[in-house]
C-alpha positions as CSV (number, residue, x, y, z in Angstrom):
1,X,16.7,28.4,-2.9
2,X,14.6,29.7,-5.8
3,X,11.6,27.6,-6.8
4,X,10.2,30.1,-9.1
5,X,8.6,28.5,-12.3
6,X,9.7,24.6,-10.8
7,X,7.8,22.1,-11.1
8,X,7.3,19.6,-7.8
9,X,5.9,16.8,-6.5
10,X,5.4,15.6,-3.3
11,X,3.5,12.3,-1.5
12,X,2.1,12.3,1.7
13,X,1.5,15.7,1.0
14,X,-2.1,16.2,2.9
15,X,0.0,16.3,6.9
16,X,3.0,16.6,8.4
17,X,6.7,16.7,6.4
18,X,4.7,16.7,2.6
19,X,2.3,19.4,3.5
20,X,4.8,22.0,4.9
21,X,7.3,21.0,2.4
22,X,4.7,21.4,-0.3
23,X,3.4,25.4,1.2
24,X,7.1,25.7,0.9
25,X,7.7,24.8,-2.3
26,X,4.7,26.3,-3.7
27,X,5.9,29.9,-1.6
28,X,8.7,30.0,-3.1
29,X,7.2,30.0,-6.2
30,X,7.1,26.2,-7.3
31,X,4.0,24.7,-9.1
32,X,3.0,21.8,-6.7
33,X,1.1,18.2,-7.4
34,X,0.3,17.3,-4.0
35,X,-0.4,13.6,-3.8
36,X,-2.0,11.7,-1.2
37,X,-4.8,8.5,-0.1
38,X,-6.5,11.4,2.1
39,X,-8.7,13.3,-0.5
40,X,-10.2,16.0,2.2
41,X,-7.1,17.0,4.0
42,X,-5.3,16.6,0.9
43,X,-7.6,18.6,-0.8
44,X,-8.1,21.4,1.5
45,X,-3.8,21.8,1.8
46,X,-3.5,22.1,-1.9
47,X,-6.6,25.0,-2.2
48,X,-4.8,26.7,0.7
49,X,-1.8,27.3,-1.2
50,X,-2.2,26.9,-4.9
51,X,-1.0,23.4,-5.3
52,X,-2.6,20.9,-7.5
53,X,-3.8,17.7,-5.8
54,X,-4.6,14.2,-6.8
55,X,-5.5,11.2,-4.4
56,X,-3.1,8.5,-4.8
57,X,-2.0,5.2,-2.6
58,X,1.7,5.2,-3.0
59,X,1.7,1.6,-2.6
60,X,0.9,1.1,-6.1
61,X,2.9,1.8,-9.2
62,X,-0.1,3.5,-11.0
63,X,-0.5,6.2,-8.3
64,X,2.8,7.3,-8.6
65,X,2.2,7.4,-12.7
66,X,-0.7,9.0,-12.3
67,X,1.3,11.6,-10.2
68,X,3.5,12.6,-12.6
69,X,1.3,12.3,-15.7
70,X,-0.2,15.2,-14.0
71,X,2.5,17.4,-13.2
72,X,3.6,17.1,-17.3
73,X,0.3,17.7,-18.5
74,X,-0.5,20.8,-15.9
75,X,2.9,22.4,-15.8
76,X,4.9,20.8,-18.5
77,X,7.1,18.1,-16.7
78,X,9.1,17.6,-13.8
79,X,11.9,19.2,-11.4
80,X,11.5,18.1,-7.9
81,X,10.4,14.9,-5.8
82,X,9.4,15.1,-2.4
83,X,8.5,11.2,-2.0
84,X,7.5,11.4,1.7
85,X,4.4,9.3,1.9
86,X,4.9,7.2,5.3
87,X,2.7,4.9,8.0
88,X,3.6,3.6,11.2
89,X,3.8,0.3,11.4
90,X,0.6,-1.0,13.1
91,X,1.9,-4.2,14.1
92,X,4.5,-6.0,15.9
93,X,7.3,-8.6,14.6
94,X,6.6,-12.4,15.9
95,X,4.1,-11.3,18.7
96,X,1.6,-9.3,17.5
97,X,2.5,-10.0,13.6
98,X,-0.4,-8.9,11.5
99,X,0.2,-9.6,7.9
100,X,-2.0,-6.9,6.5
101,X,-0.5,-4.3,8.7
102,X,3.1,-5.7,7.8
103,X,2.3,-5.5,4.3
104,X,0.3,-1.8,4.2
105,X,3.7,-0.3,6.0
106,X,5.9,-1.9,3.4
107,X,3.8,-1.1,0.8
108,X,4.0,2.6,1.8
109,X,7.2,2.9,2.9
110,X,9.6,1.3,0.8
111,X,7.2,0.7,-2.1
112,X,6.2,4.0,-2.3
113,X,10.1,5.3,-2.9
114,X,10.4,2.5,-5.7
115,X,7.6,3.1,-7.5
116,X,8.0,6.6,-7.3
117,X,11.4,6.9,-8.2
118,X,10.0,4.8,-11.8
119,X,7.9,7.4,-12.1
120,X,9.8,10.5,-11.5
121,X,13.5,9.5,-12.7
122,X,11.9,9.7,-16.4
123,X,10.2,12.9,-16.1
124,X,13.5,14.2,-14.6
125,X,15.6,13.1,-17.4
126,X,13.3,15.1,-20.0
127,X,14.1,18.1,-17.9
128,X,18.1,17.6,-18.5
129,X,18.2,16.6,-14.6
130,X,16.5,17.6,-11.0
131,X,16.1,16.4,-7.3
132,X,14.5,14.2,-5.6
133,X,14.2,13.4,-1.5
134,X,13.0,10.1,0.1
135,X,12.2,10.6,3.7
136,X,13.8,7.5,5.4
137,X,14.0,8.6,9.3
138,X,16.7,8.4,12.2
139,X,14.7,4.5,12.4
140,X,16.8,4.1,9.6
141,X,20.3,5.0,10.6
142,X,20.3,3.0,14.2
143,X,18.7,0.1,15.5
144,X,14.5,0.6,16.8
145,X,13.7,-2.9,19.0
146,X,10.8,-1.2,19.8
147,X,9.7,-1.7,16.0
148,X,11.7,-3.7,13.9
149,X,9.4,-3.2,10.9
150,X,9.4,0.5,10.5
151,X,13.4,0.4,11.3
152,X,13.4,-2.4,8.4
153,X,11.5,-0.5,5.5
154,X,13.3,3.1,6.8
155,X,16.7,1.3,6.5
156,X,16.2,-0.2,3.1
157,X,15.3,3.7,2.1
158,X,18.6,4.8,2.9
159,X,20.2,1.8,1.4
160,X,18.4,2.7,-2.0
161,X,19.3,5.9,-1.3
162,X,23.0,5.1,-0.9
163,X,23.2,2.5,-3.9
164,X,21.3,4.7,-6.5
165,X,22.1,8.1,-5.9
166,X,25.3,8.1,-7.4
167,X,24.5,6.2,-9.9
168,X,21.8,9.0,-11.3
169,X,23.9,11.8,-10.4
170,X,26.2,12.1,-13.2
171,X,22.9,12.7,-15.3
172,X,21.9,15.3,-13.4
173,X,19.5,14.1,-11.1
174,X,20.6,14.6,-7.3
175,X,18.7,11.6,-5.3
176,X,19.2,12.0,-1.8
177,X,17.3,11.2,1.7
178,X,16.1,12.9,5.1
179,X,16.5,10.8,8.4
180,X,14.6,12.9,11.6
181,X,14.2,12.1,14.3
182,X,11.0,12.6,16.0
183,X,9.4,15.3,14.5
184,X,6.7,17.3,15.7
185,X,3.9,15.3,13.3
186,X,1.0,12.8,13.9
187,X,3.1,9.3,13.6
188,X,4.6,10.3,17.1
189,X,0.8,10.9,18.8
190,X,1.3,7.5,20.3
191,X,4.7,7.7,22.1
192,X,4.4,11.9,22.5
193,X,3.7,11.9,25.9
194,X,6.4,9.2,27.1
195,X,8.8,11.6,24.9
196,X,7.8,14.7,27.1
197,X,7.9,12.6,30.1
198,X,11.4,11.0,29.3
199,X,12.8,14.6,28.5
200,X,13.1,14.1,24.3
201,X,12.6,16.9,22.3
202,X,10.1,17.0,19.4
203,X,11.8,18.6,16.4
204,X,9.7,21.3,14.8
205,X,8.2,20.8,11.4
206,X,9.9,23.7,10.1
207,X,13.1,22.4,10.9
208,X,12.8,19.4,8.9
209,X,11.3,21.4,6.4
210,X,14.6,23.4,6.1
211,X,16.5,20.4,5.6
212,X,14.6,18.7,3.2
213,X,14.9,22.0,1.0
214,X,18.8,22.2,1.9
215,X,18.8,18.4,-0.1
216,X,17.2,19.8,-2.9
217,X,20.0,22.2,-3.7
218,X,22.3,19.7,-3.1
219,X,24.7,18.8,-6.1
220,X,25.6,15.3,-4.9
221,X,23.2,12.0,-4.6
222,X,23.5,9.2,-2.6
223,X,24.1,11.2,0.7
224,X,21.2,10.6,4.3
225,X,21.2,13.7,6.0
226,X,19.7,13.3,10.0
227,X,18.0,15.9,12.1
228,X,18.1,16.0,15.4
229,X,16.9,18.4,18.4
230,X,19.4,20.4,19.3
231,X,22.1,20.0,16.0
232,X,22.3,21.4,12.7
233,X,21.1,19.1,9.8
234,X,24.0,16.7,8.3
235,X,25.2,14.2,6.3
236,X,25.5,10.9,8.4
237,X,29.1,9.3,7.6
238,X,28.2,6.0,7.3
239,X,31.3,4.2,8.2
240,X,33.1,1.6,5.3
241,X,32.5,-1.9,5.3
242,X,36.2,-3.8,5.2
243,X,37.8,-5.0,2.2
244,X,38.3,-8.6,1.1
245,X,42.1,-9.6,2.6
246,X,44.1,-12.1,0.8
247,X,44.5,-15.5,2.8
């Protein structure tokens, strides 16, 4: 789609999903805030291709002001969200708990999409509408034993997704989330080579990437879209809870 003259923001922006969403953005035309806690990789990615860039830990409702205060007062306001900014969990559940670790991954993960959305549905509004993505993850379609925290804060994503997509969309604004699978960027490095060993593909960045700017032309909210090796990027039909009966 045409990004010429839009305005965008996107967290997590200094690796992976945010940074090649963000050269995307910004080559297609798109004036890009590119927030993120890493200042030198954050830094370098928004010199590299034009973007602006301000160092901001998701996890608090300030950053995400901050964010967008600067995106209205650079380039005027506000069309697109990219609110992407994600940590693996760093601890386990019940063995292994570490509170500080539990607490930095929820912080970042579900937090970050809260307070972001406070921050951007406003700016949005002024604009008479615009889209935003939350990266959830396939961890947040289907069950992850192997990490019940990251599958916890990546399902209540989606659910927010879900519950308050279509409640914004008849304004204009078109909130929807990306759920891949496991993506070619640094939040695998630990399990990488038991993938290659096990024979499971690594998506390519650039695949993601595609999807994420397939949601942004979307004219619907409230829908998860996965990506997976080997299929094209879709909606996952969640199936319908069942209705009250009468006794």
């Amino acid at each position: 789609m045409d990004f010429e003259g839009k305005v965008a923001l996107v967290t997590g922006g200094a690796n992976g999903l945010g940074r090649a969403t963000a050269a995307r953005l910004a080559g297609g035309g798109a004036r890009v805030v590119l927030a993120d806690i890493e200042a030198d990789p954050g830094g370098q990615a928004a010199e590299e291709f034009g973007a602006v860039f301000i160092e901001a830990d998701v996890s608090l409702p300030e950053a995400s002001e901050a964010a967008v205060a600067l995106a209205v007062e650079k380039f005027g306001g506000l069309d697109f969200a990219f609110l992407n900014a994600g940590v693996a969990t760093g601890c386990g559940l019940i063995d292994h708990f570490d509170l500080d670790a539990y607490r930095r991954a929820m912080g970042v993960n579900l937090d970050g999409v809260v307070f972001g959305l406070n921050a951007v549905v406003p700016a949005l509004r002024e604009r008479g509408g615009g889209s935003i993505v939350a990266t959830s993850s396939l961890a947040g379609l289907a069950p992850v034993p192997y990490d019940p925290i990251y599958a916890a804060n990546k399902h209540a994503v989606a659910g927010l997704t879900r519950s308050l997509g279509p409640v914004l969309a008849p304004e204009g604004i078109h909130f929807n989330a990306i759920c891949p699978g496991f993506a070619d960027t640094r939040i695998i490095d630990p399990i990488k080579g038991g993938l290659s060993e096990g024979g499971v593909p690594v998506i390519p960045v650039e695949t993601v990437v595609d999807a994420i700017v397939g949601l942004f032309g979307l004219e619907a909210g409230g829908q998860c879209h996965f990506v997976q090796a080997g299929m094209e990027a879709q909606e996952f039909r969640f199936r319908n809870v069942p209705g009250p009966r009468s006794a």
